[in-house]
C-alpha positions as CSV (number, residue, x, y, z in Angstrom):
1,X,81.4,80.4,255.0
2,X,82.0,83.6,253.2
3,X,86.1,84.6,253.7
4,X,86.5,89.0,254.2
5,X,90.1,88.7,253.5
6,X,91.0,90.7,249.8
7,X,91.6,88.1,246.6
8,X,95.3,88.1,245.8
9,X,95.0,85.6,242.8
10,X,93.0,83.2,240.8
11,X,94.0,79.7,239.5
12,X,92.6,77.6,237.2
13,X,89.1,79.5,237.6
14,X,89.0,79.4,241.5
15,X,90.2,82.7,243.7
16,X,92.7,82.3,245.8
17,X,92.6,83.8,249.4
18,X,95.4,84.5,252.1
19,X,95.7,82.7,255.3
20,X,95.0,85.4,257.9
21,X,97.5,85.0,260.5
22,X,97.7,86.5,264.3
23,X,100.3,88.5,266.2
24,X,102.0,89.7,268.9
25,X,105.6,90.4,270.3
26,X,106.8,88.5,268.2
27,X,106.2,91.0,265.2
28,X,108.6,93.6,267.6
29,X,111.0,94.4,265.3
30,X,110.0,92.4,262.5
31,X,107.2,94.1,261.2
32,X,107.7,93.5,257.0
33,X,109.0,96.3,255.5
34,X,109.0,97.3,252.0
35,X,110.8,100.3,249.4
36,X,108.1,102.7,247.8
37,X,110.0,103.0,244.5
38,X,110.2,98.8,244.6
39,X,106.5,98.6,245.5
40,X,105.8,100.7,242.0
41,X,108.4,98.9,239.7
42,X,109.0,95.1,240.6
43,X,105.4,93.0,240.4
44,X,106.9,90.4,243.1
45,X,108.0,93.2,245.9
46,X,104.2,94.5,245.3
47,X,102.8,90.7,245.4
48,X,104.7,90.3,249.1
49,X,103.3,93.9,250.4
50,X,99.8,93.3,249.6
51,X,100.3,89.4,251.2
52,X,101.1,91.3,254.4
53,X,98.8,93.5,254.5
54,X,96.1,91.1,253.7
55,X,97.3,88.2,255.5
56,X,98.9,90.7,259.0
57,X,97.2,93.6,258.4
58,X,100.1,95.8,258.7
59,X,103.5,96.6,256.7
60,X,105.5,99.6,257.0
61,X,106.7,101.4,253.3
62,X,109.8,102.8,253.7
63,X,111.8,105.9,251.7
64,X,108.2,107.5,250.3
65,X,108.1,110.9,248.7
66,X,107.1,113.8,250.7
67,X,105.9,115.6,248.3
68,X,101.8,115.8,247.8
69,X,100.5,113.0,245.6
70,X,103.2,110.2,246.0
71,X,101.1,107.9,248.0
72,X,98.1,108.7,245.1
73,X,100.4,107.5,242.6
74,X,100.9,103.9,245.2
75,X,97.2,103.6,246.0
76,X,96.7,104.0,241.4
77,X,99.4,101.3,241.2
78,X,97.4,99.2,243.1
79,X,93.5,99.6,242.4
80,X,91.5,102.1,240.4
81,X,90.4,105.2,242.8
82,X,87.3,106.5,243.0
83,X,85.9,110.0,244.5
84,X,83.3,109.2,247.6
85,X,81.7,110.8,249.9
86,X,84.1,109.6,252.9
87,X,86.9,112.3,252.0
């Protein structure tokens, strides 16, 4: 069976995928939380957002600009962007 969750590694030629995990209350205060300007200079704080999102499907990035483009400049960080149709 094919998995949907996003590829966070490979090893030794094989991809490595996240184990999706459920929640509930218990997540209440303890939703992961992460620092915008860490997220864009230390690999390993990135690594640990992008586990969270893919394996809870939420975080919450803390202390972002305000100013127009700063979440651009996250989302280029991360992946190459790409014009569509969608907006």
């Amino acid at each position: 069976m094919a998995q949907s969750s996003a590829i966070l590694g490979v090893g030794e030629g094989r991809c490595v995928y996240p184990e999706l995990r459920t929640w509930g209350r218990e997540l209440n205060g303890n939703i992961p939380t992460f620092e915008f300007k860490k997220l864009l200079q230390e690999d390993e704080e990135l690594y640990k957002w992008l586990n969270a999102l893919s394996t809870l499907g939420l975080a919450i990035v803390i202390n972002a600009p305000t100013e127009r483009g700063a979440i651009r400049k996250l989302a280029q960080h991360v992946a190459f962007l790409k014009r569509t149709v969608f907006g």
